[in-house]
DOKOLGU-277290 format. One record per residue (C-alpha): residue in one letter; x, y, z. Coordinates in Angstrom, 1 decimal. Layout:
<nodes>
+-------+--------+--------+--------+
: titor :      X :      Y :      Z :
+-------+--------+--------+--------+
:     A :      X :      Y :      Z :
...
+-------+--------+--------+--------+
</nodes>
This chain:
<nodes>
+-------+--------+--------+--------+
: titor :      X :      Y :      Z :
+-------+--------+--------+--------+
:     X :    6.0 :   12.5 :  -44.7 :
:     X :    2.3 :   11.5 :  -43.5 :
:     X :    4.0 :    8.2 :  -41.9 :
:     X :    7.1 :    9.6 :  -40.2 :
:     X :    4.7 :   12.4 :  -38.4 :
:     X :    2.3 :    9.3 :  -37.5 :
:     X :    5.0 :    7.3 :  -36.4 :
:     X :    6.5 :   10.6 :  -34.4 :
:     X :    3.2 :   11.7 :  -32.4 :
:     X :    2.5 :    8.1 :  -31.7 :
:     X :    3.5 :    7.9 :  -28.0 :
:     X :    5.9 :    5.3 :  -26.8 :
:     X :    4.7 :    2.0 :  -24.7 :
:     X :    5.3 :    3.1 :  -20.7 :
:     X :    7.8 :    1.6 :  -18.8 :
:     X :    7.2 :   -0.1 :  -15.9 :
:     X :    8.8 :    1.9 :  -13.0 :
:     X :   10.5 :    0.0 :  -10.3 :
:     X :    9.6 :    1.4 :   -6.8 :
:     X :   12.2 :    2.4 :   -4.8 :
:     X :   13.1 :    0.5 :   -1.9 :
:     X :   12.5 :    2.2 :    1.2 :
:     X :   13.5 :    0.8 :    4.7 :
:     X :   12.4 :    2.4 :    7.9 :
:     X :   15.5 :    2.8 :   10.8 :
:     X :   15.5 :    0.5 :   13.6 :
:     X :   14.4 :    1.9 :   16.9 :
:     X :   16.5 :    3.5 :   19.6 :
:     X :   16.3 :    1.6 :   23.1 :
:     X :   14.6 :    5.1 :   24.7 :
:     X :   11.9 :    4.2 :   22.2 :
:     X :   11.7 :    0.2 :   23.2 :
:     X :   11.8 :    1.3 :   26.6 :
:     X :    9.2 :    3.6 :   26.3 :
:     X :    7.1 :    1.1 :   24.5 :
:     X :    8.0 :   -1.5 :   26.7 :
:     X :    6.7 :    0.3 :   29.8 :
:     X :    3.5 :    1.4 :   28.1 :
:     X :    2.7 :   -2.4 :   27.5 :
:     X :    3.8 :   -2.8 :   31.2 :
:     X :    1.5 :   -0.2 :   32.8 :
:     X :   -1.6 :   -2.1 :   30.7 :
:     X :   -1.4 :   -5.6 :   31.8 :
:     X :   -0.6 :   -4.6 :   35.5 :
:     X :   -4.4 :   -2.4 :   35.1 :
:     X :   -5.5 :   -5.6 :   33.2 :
:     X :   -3.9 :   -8.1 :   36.0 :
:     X :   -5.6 :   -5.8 :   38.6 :
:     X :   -9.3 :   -5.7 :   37.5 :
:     X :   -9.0 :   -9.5 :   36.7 :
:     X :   -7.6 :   -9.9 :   40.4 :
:     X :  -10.3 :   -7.6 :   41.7 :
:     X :  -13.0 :  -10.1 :   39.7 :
:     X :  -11.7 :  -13.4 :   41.3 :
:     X :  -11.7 :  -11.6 :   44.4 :
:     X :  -15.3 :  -11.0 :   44.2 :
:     X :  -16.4 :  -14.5 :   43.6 :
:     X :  -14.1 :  -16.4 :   45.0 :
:     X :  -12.5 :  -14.1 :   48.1 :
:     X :   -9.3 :  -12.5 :   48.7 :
:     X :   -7.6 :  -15.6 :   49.9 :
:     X :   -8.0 :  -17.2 :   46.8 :
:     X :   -6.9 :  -14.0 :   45.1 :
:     X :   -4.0 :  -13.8 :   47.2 :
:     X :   -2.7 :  -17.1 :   46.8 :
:     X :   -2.9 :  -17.0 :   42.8 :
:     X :   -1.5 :  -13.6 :   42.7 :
:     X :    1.2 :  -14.9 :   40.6 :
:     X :   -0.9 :  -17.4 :   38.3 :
:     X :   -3.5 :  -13.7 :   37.5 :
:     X :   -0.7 :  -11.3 :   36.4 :
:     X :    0.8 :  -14.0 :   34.5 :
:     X :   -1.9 :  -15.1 :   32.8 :
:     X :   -3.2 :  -11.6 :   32.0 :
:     X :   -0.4 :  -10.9 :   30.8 :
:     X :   -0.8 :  -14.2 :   28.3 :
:     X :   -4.0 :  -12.6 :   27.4 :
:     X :   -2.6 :   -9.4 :   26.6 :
:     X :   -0.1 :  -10.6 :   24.1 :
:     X :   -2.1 :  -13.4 :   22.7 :
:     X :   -4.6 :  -10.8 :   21.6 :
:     X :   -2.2 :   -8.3 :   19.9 :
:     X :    1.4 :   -9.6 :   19.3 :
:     X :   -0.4 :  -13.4 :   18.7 :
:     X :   -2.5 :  -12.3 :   16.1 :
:     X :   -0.1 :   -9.8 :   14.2 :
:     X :   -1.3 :   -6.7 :   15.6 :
:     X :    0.8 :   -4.3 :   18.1 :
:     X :    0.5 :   -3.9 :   21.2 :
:     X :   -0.7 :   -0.2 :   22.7 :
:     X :    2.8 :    0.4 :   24.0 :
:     X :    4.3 :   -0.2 :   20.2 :
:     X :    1.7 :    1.9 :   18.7 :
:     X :    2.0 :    4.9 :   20.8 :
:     X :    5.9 :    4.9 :   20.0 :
:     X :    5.5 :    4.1 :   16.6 :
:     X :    7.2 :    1.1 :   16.6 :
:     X :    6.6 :   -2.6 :   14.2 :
:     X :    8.5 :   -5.5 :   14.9 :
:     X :   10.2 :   -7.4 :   12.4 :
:     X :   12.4 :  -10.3 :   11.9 :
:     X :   15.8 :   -9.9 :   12.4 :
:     X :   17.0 :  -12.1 :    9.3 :
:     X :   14.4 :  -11.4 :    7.0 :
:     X :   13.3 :   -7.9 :    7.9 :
:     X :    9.9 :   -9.5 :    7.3 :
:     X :    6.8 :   -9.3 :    9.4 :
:     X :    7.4 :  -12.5 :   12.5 :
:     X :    5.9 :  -15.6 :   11.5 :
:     X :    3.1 :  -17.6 :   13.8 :
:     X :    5.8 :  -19.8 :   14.7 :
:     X :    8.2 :  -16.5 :   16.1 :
:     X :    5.0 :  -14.9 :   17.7 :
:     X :    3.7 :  -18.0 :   19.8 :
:     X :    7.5 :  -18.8 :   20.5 :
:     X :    8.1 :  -15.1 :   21.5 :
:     X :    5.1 :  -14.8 :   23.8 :
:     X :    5.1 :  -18.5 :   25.2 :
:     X :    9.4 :  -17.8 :   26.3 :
:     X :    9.0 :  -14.5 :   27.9 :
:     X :    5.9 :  -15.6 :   30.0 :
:     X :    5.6 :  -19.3 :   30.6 :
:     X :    9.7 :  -19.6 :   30.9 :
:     X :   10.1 :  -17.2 :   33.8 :
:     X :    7.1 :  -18.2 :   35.6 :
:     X :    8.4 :  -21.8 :   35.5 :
:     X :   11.8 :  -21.3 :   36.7 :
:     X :   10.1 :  -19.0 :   39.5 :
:     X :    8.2 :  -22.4 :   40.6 :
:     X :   11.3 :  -24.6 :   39.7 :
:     X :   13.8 :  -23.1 :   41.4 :
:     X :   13.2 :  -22.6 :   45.2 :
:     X :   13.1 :  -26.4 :   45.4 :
:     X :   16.3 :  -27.2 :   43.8 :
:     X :   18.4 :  -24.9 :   45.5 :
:     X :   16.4 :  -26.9 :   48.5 :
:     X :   17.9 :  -30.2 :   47.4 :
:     X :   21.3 :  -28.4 :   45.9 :
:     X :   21.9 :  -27.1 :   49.3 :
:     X :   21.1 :  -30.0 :   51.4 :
:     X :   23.4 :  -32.5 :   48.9 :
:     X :   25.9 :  -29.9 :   49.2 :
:     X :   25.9 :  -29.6 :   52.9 :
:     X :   26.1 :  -33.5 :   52.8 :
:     X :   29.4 :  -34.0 :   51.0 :
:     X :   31.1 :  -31.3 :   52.5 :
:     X :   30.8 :  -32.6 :   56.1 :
:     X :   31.8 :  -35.7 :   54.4 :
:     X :   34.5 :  -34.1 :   53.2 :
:     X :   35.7 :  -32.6 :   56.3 :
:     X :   35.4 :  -35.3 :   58.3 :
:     X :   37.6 :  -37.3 :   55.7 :
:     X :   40.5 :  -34.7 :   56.1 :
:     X :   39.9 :  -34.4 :   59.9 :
:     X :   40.6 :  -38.0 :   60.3 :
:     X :   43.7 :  -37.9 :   57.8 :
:     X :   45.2 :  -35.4 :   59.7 :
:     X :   44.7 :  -37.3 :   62.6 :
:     X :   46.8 :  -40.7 :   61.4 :
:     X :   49.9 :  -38.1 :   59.8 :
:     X :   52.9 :  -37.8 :   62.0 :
:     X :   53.7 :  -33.9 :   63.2 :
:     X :   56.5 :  -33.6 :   60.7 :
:     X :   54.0 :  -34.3 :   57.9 :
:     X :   51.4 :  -32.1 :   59.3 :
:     X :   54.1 :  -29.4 :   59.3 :
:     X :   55.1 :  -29.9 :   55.6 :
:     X :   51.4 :  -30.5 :   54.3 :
:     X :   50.8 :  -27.5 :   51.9 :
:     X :   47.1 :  -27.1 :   50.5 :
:     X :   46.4 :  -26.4 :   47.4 :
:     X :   44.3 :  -22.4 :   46.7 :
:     X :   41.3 :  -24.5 :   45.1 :
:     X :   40.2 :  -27.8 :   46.2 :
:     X :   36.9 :  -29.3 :   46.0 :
:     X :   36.2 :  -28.7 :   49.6 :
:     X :   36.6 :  -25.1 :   48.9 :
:     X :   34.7 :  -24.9 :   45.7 :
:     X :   31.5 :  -26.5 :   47.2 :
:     X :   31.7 :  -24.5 :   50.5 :
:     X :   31.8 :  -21.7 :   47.4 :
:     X :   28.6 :  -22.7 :   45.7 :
:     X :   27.2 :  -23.4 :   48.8 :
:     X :   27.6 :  -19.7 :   50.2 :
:     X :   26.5 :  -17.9 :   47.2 :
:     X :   23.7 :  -20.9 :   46.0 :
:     X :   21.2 :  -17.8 :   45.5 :
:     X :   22.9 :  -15.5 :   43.6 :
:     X :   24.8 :  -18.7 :   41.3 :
:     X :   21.3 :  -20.0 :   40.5 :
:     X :   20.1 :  -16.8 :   39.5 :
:     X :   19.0 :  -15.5 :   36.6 :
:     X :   19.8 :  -11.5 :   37.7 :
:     X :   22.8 :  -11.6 :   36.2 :
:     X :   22.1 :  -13.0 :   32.9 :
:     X :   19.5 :  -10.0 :   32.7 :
:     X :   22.0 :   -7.6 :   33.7 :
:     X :   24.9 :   -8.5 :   30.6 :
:     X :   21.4 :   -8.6 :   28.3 :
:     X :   20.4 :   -5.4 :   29.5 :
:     X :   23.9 :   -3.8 :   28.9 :
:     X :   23.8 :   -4.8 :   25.5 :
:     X :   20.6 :   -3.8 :   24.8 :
:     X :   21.9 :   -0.3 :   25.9 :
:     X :   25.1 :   -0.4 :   23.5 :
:     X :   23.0 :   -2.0 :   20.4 :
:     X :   19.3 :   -0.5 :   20.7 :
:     X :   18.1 :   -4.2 :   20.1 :
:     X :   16.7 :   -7.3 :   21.8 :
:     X :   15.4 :   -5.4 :   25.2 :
:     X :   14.1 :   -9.3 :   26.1 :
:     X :   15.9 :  -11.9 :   26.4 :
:     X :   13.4 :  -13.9 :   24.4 :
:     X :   13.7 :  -11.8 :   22.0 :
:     X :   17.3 :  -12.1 :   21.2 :
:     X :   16.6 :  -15.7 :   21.0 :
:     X :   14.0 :  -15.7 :   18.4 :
:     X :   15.8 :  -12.6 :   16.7 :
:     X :   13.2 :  -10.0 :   16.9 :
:     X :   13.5 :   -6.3 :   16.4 :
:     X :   11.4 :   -2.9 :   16.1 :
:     X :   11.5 :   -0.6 :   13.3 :
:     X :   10.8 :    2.9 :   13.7 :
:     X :    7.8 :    4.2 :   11.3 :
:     X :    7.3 :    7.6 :   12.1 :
:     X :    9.0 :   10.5 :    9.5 :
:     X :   11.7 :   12.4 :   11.0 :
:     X :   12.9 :   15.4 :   10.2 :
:     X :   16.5 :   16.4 :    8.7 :
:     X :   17.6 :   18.4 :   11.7 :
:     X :   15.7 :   15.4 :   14.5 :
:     X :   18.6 :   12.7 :   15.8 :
:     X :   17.8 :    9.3 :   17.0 :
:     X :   19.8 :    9.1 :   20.5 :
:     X :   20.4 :    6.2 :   22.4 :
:     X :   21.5 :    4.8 :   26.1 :
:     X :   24.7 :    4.2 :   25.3 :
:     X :   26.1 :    6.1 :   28.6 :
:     X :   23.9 :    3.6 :   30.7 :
:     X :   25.5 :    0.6 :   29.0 :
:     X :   28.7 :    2.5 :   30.0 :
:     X :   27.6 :    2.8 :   33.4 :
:     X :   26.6 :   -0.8 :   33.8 :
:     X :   29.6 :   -1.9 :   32.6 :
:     X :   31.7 :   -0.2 :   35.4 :
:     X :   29.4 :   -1.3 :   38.0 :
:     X :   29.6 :   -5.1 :   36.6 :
:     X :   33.5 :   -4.7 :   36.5 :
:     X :   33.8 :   -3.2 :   40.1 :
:     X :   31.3 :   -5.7 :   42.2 :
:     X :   33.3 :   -8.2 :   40.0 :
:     X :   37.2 :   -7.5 :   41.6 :
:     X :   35.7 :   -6.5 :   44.8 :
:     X :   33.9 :  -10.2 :   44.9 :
:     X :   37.2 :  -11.6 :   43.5 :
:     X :   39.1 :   -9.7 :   46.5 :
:     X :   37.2 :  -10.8 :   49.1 :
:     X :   37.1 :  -14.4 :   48.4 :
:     X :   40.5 :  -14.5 :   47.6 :
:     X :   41.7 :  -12.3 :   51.4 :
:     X :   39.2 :  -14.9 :   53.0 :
:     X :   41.1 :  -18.3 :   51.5 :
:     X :   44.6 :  -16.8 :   52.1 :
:     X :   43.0 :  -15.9 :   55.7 :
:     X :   41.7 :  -19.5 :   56.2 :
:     X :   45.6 :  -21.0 :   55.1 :
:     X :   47.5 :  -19.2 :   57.5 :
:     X :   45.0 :  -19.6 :   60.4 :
:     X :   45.5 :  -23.3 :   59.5 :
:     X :   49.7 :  -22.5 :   59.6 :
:     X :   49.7 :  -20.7 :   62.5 :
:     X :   47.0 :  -22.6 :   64.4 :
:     X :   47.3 :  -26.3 :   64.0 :
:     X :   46.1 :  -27.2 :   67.4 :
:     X :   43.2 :  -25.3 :   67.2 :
:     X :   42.2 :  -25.6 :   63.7 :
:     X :   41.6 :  -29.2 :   64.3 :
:     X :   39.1 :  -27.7 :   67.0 :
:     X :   37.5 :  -25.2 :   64.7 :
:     X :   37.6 :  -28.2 :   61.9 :
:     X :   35.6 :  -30.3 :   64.3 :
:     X :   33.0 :  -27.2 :   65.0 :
:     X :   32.6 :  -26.5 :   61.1 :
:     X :   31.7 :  -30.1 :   60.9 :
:     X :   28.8 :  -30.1 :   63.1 :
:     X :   28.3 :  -26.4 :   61.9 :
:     X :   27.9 :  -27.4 :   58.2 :
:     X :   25.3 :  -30.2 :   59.5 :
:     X :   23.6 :  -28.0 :   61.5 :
:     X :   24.1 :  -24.4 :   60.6 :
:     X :   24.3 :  -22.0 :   63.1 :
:     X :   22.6 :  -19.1 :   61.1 :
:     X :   19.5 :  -21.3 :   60.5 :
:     X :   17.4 :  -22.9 :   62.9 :
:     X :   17.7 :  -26.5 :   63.5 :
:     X :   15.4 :  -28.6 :   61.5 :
:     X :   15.2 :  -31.5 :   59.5 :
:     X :   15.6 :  -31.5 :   55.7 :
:     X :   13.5 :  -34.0 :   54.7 :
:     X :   10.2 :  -34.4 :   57.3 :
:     X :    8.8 :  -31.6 :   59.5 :
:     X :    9.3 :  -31.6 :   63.8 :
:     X :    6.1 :  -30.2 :   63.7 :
:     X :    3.5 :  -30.9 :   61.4 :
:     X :   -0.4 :  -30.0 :   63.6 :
:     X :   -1.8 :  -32.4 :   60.6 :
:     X :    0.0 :  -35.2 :   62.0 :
:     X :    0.4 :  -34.4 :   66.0 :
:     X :   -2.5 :  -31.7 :   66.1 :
:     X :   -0.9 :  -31.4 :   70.0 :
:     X :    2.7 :  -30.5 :   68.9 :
:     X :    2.2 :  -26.5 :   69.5 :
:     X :   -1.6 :  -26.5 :   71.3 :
:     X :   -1.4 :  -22.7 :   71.7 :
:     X :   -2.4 :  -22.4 :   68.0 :
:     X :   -6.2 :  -21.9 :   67.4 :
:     X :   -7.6 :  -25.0 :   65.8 :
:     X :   -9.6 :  -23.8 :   62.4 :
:     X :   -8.2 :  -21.6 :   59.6 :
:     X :   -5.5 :  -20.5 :   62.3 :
:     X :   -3.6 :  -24.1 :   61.8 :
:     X :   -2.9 :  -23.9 :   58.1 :
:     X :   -0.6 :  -21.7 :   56.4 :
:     X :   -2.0 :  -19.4 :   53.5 :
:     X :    0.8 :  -20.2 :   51.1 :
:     X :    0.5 :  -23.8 :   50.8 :
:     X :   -3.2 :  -24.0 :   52.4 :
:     X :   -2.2 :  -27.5 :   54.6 :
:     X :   -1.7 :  -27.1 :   58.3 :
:     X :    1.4 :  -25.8 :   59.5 :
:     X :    4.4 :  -27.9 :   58.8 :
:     X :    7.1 :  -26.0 :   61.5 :
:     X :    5.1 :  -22.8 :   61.6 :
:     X :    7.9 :  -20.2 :   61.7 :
:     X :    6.8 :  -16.4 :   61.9 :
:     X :    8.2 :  -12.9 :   60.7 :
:     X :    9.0 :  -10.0 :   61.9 :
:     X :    5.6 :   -8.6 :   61.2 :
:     X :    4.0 :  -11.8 :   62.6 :
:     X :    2.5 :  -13.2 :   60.6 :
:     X :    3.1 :  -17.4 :   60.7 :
:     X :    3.7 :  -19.5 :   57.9 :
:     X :    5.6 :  -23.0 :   57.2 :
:     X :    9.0 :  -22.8 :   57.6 :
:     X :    9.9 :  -24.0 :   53.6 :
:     X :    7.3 :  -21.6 :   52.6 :
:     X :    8.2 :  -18.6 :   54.3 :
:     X :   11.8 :  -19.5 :   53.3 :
:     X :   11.4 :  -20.2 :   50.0 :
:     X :    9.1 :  -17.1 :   49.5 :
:     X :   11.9 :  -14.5 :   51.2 :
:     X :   14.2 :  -15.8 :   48.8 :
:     X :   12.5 :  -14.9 :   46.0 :
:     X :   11.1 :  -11.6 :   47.5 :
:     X :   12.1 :  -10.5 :   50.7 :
:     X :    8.4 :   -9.5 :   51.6 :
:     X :    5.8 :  -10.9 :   54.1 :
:     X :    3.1 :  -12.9 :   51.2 :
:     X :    0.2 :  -10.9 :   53.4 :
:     X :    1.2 :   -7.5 :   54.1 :
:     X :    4.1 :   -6.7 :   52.1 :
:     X :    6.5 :   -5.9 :   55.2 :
:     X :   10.4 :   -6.3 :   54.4 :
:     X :   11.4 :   -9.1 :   55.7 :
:     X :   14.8 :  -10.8 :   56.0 :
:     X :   15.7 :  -14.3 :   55.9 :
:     X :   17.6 :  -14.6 :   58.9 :
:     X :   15.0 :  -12.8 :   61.1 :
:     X :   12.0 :  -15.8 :   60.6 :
:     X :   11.9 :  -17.3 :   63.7 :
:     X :   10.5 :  -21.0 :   64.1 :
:     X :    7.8 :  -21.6 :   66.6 :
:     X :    8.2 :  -24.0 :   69.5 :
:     X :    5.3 :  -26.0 :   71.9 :
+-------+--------+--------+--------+
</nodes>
């Protein structure tokens, strides 16, 4: 009796208690967005005291021209010391927000972080650099084999009988066509807006992957702060709606147009056979020298004051003779609206980018840059 009330007050061994597995929601893109413009509004203050810095010992010229090379490198800074070295960044702690991996729902490796920070700064910035000279050489190799191209039609038109000329049917899509195409809307083709634009929309259906880097190294946030029973998460979903519609409508109104201006183009060359060779012959020397752009040369300057410091003697000699862009004496100084001077390619390839004057922020418009003369 002694040993079956020992053996009933002696307690049982305790079992080890598994802890329950508890997994915070993923956060809604007014949250990311949020956080993302939090981070935003802290490297621009960090990009603008470091700009304010190099102004001070090295002057605003310098500033100025490394504008881009300071916000970008701040914003390397920025990241490197928070998302680089596994903490957050001020904009995902005031939301709340922890960013995970995707696959493993695990904290990002060194090897996501550095290729997460590295793609959404360094990437950009390089195509940025990059891309103003391509379209340069795209352009002028396209303008090259399409009066090539013309020319070769002109001339076969010339050697066929009228009877063949009146049978000849050309087809909706040549090669002509889909060069004179690429060449017309070069900008927007080589772009990278709307890449952006389909990421963005998606980001607004989903509530993931605001970046684009981030979709590629499969990044996401987590939520961490208790809600209450009654508190919903809501989302952007109306925007990705939105979005959508505008996509789909600049779409078929593109689509229209092109298509009214081909079926124009055949029956004016119907209609007209007498006189399209005329207009053929005009487009030619058009396409080799644009009307809509001054004429200069593509590969060497007219006037370049380092070479023939004469060429346009009504220029100041000193600082007045070299552009602020490029810093080197004016290679066919062409001027905006605002007038201010520049080089030509660097005024050009600068208003393409952002249609702004480099010095005092004026709009400016491509066509509207007007090319000096002696």
């Amino acid at each position: 009796m002694a040993d079956q009330d020992l053996s009933l007050s002696t307690p049982a061994p305790p079992t080890r208690q598994r802890p329950s597995a508890h997994f915070y929601p993923f956060a809604t893109s007014p949250d990311i967005i949020r956080s993302h413009e939090k981070d935003a509004f802290a490297t621009a203050n960090l990009a603008n005291h470091a700009q304010s810095i190099i102004r001070t010992l090295r002057g605003a010229r310098y500033a100025h021209t490394y504008s881009e090379a300071i916000k970008h490198l701040s914003e390397l800074l920025y990241f490197s010391l928070t998302t680089l070295t596994g903490n957050r960044t001020l904009g995902e702690e005031y939301c709340d927000l922890v960013q995970l991996e995707d696959d493993t729902l695990q904290l990002p490796s060194i090897v996501r972080r550095v290729g997460y920070v590295l793609s959404s700064i360094m990437v950009p910035w390089t195509l940025q650099r990059i891309l103003p000279g391509f379209r340069q050489r795209l352009r002028a190799k396209l303008e090259r084999s399409i009066a090539r191209q013309q020319l070769k039609t002109q001339q076969a038109k010339q050697q066929m009988t009228p009877q063949a000329k009146s049978k000849l049917k050309q087809p909706f899509f040549t090669k002509l066509r889909i060069q004179k195409y690429i060449l017309e809307h070069l900008d927007s083709i080589t772009s990278l807006s709307p890449i952006y634009a389909l990421s963005i929309t998606t980001f607004y259906f989903t509530g993931s992957y605001y970046h684009l880097s981030k979709r590629f190294w499969g990044l996401r946030y987590v939520f961490t702060k208790k809600l209450e029973e009654n508190e919903q998460r809501v989302g952007y979903e109306v925007l990705g709606v939105l979005l959508v519609l505008q996509i789909a409508v600049q779409s078929i109104l593109h689509a229209k147009k092109v298509t009214e201006s081909l079926q124009q183009e055949d029956r004016d060359l119907q209609s007209k056979p007498t006189e399209s060779r005329g207009k053929e012959d005009t487009l030619v020397r058009s396409v080799e020298h644009p009307s809509s752009l001054p004429v200069l040369p593509a590969i060497s300057p007219r006037y370049d004051l380092e070479e023939n410091p004469n060429a346009i003697p009504w220029i100041p000699d000193g600082q007045q003779r070299k552009c602020t862009l490029c810093l080197e004496s004016f290679k066919d100084p062409s001027v905006t609206t605002c007038g201010h001077v520049f080089c030509w390619t660097c005024v050009c390839d600068w208003v393409r980018e952002k249609p702004e004057c480099p010095l005092c922020r004026q709009e400016v418009i491509a066509s509207k840059v007007l090319p000096l003369r002696g």
